[in-house]
C-alpha positions in Angstrom: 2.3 10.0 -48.7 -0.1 11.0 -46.0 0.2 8.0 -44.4 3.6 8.3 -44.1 3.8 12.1 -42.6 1.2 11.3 -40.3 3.2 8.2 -38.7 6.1 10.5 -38.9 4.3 13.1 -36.9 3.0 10.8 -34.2 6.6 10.2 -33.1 6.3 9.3 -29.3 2.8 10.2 -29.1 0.7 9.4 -26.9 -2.7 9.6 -26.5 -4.5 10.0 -22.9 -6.8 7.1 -22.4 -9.0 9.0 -19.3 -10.2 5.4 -18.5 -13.5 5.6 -16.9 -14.3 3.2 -13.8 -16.9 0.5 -14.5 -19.3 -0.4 -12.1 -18.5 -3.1 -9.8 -20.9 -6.3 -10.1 -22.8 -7.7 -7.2 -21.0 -10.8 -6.4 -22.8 -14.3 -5.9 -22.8 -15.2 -2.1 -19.2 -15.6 -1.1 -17.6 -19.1 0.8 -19.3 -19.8 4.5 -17.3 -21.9 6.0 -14.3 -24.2 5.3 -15.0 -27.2 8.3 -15.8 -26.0 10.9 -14.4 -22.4 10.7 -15.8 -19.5 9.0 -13.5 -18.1 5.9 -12.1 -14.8 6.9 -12.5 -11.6 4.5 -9.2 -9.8 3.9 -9.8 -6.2 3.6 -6.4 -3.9 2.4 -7.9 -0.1 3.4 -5.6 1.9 1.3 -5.9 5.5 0.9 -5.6 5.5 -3.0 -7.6 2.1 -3.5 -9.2 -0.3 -1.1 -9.1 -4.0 -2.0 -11.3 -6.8 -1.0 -11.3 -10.9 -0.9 -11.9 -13.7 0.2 -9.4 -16.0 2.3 -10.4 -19.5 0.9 -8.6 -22.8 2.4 -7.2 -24.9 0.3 -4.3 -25.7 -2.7 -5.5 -22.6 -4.6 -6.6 -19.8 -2.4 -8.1 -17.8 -5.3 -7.0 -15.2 -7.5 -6.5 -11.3 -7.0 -8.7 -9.7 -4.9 -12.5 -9.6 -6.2 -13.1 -5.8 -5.6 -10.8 -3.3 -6.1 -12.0 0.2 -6.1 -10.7 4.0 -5.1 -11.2 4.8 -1.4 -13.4 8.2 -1.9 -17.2 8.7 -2.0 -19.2 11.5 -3.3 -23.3 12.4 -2.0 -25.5 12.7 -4.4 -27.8 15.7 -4.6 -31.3 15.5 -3.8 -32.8 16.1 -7.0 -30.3 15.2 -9.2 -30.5 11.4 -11.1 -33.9 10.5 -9.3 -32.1 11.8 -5.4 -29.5 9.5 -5.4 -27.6 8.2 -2.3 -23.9 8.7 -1.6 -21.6 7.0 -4.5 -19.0 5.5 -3.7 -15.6 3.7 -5.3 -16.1 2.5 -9.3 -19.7 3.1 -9.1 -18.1 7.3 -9.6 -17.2 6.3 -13.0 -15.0 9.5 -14.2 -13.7 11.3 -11.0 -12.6 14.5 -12.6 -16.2 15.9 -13.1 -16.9 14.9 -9.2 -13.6 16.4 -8.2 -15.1 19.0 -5.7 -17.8 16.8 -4.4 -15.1 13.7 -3.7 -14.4 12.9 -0.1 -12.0 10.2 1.9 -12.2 8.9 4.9 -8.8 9.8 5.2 -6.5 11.9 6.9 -3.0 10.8 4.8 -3.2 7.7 5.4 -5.2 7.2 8.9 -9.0 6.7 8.5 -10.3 9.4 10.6 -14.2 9.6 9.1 -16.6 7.3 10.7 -19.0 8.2 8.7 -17.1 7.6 5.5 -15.6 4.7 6.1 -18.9 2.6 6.8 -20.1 3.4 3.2 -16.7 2.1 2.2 -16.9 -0.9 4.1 -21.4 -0.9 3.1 -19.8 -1.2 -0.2 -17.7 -4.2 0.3 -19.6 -6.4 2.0 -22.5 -5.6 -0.2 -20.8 -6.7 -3.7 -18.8 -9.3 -2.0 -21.9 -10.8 -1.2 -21.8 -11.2 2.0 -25.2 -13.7 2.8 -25.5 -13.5 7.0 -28.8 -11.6 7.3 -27.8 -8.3 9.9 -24.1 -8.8 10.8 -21.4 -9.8 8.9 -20.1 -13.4 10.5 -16.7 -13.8 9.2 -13.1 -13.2 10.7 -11.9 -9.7 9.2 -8.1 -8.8 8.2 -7.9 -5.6 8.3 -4.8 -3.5 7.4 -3.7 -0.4 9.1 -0.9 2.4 9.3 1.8 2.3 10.5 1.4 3.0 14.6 -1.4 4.0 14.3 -3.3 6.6 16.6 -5.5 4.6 19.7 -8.1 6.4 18.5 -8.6 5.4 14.9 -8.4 2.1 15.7 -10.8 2.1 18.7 -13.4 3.6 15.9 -12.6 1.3 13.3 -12.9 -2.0 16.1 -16.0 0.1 17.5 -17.2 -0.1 13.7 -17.0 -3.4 12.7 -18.1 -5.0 16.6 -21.1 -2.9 16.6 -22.5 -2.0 13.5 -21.6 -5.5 11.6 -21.2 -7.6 14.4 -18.2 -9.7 13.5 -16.7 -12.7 15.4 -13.5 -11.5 15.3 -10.6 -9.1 13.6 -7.0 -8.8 12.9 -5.1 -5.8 12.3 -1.8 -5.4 10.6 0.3 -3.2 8.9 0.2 -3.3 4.5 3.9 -3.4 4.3 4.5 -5.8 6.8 1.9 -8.6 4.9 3.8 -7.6 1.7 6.9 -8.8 3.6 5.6 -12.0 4.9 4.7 -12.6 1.6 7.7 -12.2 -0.4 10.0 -13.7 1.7 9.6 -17.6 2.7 7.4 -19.1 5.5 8.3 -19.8 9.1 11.6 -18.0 8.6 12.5 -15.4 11.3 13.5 -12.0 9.2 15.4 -9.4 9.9 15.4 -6.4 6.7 14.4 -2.6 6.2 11.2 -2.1 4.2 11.0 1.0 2.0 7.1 1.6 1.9 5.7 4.2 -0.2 2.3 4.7 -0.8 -0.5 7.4 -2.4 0.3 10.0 0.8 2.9 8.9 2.7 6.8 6.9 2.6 7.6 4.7 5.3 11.0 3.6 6.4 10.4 0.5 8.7 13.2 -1.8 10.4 12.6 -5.2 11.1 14.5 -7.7 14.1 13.6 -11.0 13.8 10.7 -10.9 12.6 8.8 -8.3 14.3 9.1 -4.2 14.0 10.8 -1.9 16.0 8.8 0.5 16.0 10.9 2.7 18.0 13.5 3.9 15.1 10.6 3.5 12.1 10.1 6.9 10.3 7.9 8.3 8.0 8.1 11.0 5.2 5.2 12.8 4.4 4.7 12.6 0.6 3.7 9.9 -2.0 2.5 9.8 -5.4 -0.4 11.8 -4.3 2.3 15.3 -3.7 4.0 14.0 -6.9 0.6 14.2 -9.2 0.1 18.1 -7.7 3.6 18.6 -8.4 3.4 17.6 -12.0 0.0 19.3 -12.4 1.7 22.6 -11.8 4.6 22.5 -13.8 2.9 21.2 -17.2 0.0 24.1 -15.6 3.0 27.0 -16.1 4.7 25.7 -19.2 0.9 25.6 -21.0 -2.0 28.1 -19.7 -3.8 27.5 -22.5 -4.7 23.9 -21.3 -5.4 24.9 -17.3 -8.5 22.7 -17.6 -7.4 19.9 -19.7 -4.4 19.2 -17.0 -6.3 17.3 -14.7 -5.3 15.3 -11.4 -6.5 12.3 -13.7 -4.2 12.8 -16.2 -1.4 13.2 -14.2 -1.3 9.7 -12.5 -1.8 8.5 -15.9 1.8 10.3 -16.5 3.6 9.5 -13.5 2.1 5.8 -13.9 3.1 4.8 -17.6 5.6 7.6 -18.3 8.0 8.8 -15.7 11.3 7.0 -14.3 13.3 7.6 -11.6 17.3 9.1 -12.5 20.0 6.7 -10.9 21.8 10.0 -10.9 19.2 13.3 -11.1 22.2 15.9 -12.1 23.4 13.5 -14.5 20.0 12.7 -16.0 19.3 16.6 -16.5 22.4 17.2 -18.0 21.6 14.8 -20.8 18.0 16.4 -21.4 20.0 20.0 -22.5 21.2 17.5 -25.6 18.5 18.3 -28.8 18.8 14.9 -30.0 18.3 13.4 -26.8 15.5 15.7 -25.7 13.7 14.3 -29.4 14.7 10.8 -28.7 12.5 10.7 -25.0 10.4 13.3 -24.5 6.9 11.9 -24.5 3.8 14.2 -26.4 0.7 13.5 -24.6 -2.0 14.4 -26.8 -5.0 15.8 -25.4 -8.4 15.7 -27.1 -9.1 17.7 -29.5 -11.9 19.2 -32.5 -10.5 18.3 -35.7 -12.6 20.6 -37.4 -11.3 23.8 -39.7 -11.5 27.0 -38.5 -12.5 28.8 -41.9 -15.5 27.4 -44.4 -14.9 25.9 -48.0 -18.7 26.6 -49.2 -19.0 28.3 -52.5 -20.9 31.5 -53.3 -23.9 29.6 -54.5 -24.1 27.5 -51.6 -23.5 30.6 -49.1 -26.2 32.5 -51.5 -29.3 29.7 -50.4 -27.8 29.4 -47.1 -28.5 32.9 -46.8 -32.1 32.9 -48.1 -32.6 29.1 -46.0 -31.5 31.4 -42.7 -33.9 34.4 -44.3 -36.9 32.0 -44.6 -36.7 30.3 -41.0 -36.6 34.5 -39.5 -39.4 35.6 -41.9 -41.7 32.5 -40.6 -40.3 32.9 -37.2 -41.8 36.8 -37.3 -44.8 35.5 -38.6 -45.4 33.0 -35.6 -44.5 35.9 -33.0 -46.7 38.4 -34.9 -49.5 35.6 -34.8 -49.0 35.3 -31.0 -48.8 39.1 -30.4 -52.5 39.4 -32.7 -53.7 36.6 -30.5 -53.0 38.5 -27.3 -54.3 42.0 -28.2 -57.3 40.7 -29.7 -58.0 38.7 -26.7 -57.5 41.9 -24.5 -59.5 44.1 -27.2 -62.4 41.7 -26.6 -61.9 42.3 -23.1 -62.1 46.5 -23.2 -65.3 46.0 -25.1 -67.1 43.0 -22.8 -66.4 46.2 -20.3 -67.4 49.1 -22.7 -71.0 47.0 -23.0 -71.4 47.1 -19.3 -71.4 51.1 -19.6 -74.1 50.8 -22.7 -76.2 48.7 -20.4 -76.5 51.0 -17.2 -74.6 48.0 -15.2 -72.2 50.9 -13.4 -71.2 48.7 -10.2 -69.4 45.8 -12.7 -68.4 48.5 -14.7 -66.7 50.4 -12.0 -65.4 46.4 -10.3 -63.4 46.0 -14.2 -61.9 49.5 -14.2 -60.2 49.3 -11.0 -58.9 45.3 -12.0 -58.1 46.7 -15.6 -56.1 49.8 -13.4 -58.0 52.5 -15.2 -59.6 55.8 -13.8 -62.3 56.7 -16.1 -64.6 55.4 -19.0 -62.6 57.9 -21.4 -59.5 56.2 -21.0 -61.1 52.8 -21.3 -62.2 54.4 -25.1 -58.8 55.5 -25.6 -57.3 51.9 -25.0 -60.1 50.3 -27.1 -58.8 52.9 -30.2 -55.2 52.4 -29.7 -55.8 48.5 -29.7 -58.4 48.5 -32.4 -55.5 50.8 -34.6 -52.8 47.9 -33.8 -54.7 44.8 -34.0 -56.0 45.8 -37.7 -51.9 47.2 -38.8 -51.5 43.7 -37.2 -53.5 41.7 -39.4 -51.9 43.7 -42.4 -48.6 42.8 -41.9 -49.7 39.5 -41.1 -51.2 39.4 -44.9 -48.2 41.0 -46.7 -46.2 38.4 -44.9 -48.0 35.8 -46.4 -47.8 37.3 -49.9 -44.0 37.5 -49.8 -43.9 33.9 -48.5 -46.3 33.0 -51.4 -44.0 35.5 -54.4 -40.6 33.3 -52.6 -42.1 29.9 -53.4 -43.1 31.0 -56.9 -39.8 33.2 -58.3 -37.7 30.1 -59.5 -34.8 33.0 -59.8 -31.9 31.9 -58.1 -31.3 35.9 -57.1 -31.8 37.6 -54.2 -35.5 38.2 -53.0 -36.5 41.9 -53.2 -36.4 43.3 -49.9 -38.2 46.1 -50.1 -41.0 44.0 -49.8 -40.0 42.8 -46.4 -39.5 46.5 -45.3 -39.1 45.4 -41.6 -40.8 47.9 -38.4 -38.9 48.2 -35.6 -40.2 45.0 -34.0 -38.7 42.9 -37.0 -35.4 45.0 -36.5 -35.2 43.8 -32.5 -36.0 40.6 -34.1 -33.1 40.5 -36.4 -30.3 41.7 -33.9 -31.3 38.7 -32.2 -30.4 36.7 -35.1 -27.5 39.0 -35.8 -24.5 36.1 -35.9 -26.8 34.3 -39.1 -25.9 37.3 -41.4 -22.2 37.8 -40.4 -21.0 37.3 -43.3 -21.4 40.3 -45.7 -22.8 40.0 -49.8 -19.0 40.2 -51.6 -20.2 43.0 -54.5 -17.6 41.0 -56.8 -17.8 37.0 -56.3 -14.4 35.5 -56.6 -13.6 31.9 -56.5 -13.2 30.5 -53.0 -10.3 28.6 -52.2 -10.1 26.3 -49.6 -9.3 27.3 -46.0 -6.3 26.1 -44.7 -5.2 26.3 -40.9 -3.0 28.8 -39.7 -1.4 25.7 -37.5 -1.4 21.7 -36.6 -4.3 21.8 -34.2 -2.8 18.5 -33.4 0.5 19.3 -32.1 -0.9 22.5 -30.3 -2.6 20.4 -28.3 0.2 18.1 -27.5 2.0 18.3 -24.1 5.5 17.8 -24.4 6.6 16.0 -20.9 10.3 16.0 -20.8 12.4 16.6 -17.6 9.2 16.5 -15.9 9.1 12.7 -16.2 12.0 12.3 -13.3 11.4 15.8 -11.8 7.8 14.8 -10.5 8.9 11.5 -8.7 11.5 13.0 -7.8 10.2 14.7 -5.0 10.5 11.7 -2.4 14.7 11.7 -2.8 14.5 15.4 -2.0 11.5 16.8 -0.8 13.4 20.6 -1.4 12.0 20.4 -4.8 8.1 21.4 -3.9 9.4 23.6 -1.0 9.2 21.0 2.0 11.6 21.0 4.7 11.7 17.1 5.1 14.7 14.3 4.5 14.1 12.1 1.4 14.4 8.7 1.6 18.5 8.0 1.0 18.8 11.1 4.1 16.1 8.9 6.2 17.9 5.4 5.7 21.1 6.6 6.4 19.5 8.0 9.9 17.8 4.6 11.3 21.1 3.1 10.2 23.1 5.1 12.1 21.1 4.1 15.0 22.1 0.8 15.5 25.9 -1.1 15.9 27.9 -2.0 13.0 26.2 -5.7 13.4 23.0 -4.9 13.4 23.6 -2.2 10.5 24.8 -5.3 8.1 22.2 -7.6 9.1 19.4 -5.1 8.0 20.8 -4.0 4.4 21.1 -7.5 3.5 17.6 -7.3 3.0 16.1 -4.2 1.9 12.8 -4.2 0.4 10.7 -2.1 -1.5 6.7 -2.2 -1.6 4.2 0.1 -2.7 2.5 1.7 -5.6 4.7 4.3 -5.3 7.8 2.3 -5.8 6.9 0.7 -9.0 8.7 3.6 -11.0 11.4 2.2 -13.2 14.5 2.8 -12.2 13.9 2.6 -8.6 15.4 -0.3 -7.5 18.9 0.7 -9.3 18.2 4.3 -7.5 18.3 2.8 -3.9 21.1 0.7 -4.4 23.5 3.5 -5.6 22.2 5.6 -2.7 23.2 2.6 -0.5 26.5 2.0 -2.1 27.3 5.7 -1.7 26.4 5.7 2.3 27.6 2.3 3.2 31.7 1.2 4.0 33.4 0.4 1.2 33.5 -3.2 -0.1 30.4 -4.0 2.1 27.6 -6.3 0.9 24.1 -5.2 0.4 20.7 -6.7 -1.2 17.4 -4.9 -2.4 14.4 -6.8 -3.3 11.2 -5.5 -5.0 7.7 -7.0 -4.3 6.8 -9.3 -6.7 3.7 -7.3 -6.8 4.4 -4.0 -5.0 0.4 -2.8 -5.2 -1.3 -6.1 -4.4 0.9 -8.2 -2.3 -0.2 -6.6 0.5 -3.3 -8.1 0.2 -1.8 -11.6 -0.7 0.0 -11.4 2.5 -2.8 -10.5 4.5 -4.5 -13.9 2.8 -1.8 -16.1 3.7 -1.6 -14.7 7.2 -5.1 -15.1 7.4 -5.0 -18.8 6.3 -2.0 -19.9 8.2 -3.6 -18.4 11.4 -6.5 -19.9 11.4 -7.4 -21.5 14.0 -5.0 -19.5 16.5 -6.7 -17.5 19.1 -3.8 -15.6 20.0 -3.7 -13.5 17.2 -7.3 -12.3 16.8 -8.9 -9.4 18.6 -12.5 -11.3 19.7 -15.7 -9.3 21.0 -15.1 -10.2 24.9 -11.5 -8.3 24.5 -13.5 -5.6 22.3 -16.2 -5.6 25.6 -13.3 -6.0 28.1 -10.2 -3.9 27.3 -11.3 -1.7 24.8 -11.4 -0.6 21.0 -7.8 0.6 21.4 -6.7 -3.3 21.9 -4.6 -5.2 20.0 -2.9 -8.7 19.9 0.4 -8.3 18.4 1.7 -10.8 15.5 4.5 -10.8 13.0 2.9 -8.0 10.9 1.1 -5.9 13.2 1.8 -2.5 15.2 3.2 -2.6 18.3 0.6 -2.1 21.3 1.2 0.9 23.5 -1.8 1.0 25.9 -3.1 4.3 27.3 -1.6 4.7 31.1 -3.4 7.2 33.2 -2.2 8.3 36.3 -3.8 6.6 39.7 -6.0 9.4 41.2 -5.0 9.5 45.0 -8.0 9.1 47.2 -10.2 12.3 48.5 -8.9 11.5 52.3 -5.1 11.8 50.9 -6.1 14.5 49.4 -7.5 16.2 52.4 -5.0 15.3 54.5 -1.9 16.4 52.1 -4.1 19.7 51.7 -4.4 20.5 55.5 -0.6 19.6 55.8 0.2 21.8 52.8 -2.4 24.9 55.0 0.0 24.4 58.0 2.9 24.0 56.5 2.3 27.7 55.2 0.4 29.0 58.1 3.7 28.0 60.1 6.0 29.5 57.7 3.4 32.8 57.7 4.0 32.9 61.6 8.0 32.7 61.2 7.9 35.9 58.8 5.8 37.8 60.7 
């Protein structure tokens, strides 16, 4: 029967799993070379999770990325765990209690840290095993914003040239590799990508192939805004679990339990129904004690508790009085090593140990000796009864109370007590009545149960309309409809034939069924229209970098080599089919100092002239 209430209790519940990181191994010594050409490292630099591999040639290139790890580090403090250095990744374990002390090199989703980002990249290389002794001799892929600032990318290309000392490096854009890997090889594309990541959604149009970067737009908010979001609505519907609702949590919500609505209006409407709200709301249940509040122990067993607890302070008295005779008789023997010197005439020692005992005269040193005499002796009494009472405990057999007028306590033993004041709590009933047991006033299971209901579609909600946490941004089906409108009727059918979604942030169910009513809403009627999901929408970014890596080779054109590094710059790139476009830095010629000179006395005479005509 028990059995069976308890499984009809845990009803759609689910308990967090607060999965704790495991530290990443230290990987054998990676692939050289394949021939003659070194085997590139593919590096995805994600702001929620940075992933790492190896590009190997061949019919099977290898599996999923070897190290996979979250993009933030923490410093160790000097003196904690034996001064440990900075911490980075799965090597963190459990984030939560590092919350404060985590850091990114990250500003959304730019890398902006130098600093930071080297430990990341440290850690990489270290537990790829990477076997080149001082610089890091392989081709690197790395991935990138969208157009990105000069600047980062000079530091990143300043980075990995300097510090590691690579050959060479490729940059390209996550969503871009996701493309060329879902759709088929040397096919020329034209599609919209929906990107949407831990901090940012990106809405990117493709023409044959290559991005136009012109009319790409991005929404600031990912699942990163939705986790906060969800954090302070389950905070306001329970403040009795402020710390329990943690950031951690949260993604474990949004990823295993939330959907997107195909219609949000119509979705809420169907959560005011009871028997729909019991059907799918989802109780997350936190951790909890599962031990009673009240105590089943009888009166006998409270009655020796009681005299155990009485025991342990009577001996603990002892001891202290012990200590306390100690001291004064060590101090008493001191007053009278210096009452001796007095006897024996020796007044210049004598006078030396009154001043470093703090005393003025030898008839105060004679009223110290008495008082401390007086209490070591009443001391050594108490001390004695003690022991008797002890001795009288171990002998009674009586189960009754011991007589306490035996242990008639001074004010010492009464200090002594109050600090053991919460062991005798519980008062002597005059009358003893039969205990029953204790029974609690409520399920401490279900109070600590979170009920997540609307907030399963209200959370990721928040990139459709951005209104909902208070941001003054268009949501996605606003921000297609815009780049759309930007192009000719042509162009605008060639693009929605192949829309296509990427991103952790995309993997909610229902999505896909979302962006097609929002484009069937927006578009002319009876038109055509196709949305594809990435086959993988977290890791195929990296899988594309690997084939773009492999099927590039041996083409120069596309890698960024130390002599352009030395020549034009850390801001350079070589454009390909997934990367940014590059917009160089033009600075304005500075005219010579003699056209200067000369343009400055013409501009003096000019004026002088026009001085003369006024006057």
């Amino acid at each position: 029967m028990a059995a069976a209430t308890t499984a009809g209790l845990a009803t759609n519940v689910f308990p967090f799993r607060d999965a704790r990181a495991a530290p990443d191994p230290v990987l054998e010594a990676g692939p050289v070379a394949h021939g003659s050409l070194p085997v590139p490292l593919v590096l995805d630099n994600g702001s929620f999770q940075a992933r790492a591999g190896w590009a190997c040639p061949g019919p099977d290139p290898g599996p999923e990325p070897r190290l996979q790890f979250r993009a933030v580090c923490a410093r160790g403090r000097g003196g904690a765990r034996g001064g440990a250095g900075p911490q980075v990744g799965n090597a963190l374990g459990s984030l939560e209690p590092l919350r404060w002390m985590l850091r990114s090199p990250f500003d959304r989703n730019v890398p902006v840290n130098l600093e930071l980002q080297e430990l990341l990249l440290d850690y990489s290389f270290q537990h790829l095993g990477v076997s080149s002794q001082g610089c890091v001799d392989h081709p690197i892929v790395l991935t990138e914003a969208v157009c990105t600032p000069l600047y980062s990318r000079q530091m990143m290309s300043e980075l990995l040239f300097e510090c590691y000392g690579i050959p060479k490096v490729a940059y390209g854009i996550d969503s871009l590799f996701s493309f060329y890997h879902n759709n088929p090889k040397n096919m020329i594309s034209s599609g919209l990508i929906i990107s949407s990541g831990y901090q940012c959604t990106h809405i990117l149009p493709i023409l044959q192939g290559r991005l136009d970067a012109r009319n790409c737009k991005r929404i600031n908010l990912g699942g990163s805004q939705a986790a906060g979001y969800l954090q302070r609505l389950l905070q306001l519907k329970y403040p009795g679990h402020l710390a329990a609702i943690t950031l951690s949590r949260m993604e474990e919500i949004l990823h295993e339990h939330s959907y997107i609505a195909e219609d949000y209006v119509e979705e809420l409407q169907k959560w005011r129904c009871p028997d729909y709200y019991e059907d799918n709301v989802h109780k997350m249940q936190l951790p909890f004690s599962s031990k009673l509040l009240g105590s089943t122990l009888t009166s006998e067993e409270k009655q020796e508790r009681r005299q155990q607890q009485l025991r342990r302070l009577q001996e603990l008295n002892a001891r202290r009085r012990e200590e306390k005779l100690q001291l004064d008789q060590e101090r008493l023997d001191r007053l009278l090593y210096v009452q001796e010197l007095l006897e024996d005439g020796q007044m210049d020692q004598f006078h030396k140990a009154l001043i470093e005992l703090n005393m003025d005269s030898p008839e105060e040193l004679q009223s110290y000796i008495q008082k401390l005499s007086a209490a070591v002796e009443q001391a050594k009494q108490k001390i004695l009864q003690a022991e008797v009472s002890l001795e009288v405990d171990v002998v009674d057999s009586k189960p009754e109370t011991p007589d306490l007028e035996q242990l008639e306590p001074s004010l010492e033993d009464v200090e002594n007590i109050n600090d053991f004041e919460p062991l005798f709590s519980e008062e002597t009933p005059e009358v003893e009545k039969p205990v029953a047991t204790v029974q609690p006033v409520f399920n401490l299971a279900a109070y600590h149960q979170l009920f997540v209901g609307t907030e399963r579609i209200r959370a990721p909600e928040i990139i459709f309309q951005p209104s909902l946490i208070g941001e003054e941004q268009a949501g996605i089906a606003e921000t297609l409809q815009y780049i759309l409108d930007r192009y000719p009727k042509d162009v605008q059918e060639l693009l929605v034939q192949n829309v296509f979604l990427t991103g952790g942030n995309m993997m909610y169910p229902g999505m896909k069924v979302r962006i097609e009513k929002e484009l069937l809403e927006m578009r002319p009627f009876q038109s055509s229209f196709q949305v594809q999901l990435a086959s993988n929408p977290v890791l195929d970014a990296w899988y594309g970098a690997r084939d773009w890596a492999l099927d590039h080779l041996d083409n120069e054109d596309v890698w960024i080599t130390r002599k352009d590094y030395e020549e034009k710059g850390g801001g350079y790139l070589r454009e390909h089919c997934a990367s940014n476009v590059y917009v160089p830095i033009r600075l304005p010629k500075q005219a010579s100092r003699s056209a200067e000179t000369q343009a400055s006395g013409k501009g003096l005479g000019a004026s002088g002239g026009g001085a003369s005509e006024q006057a």
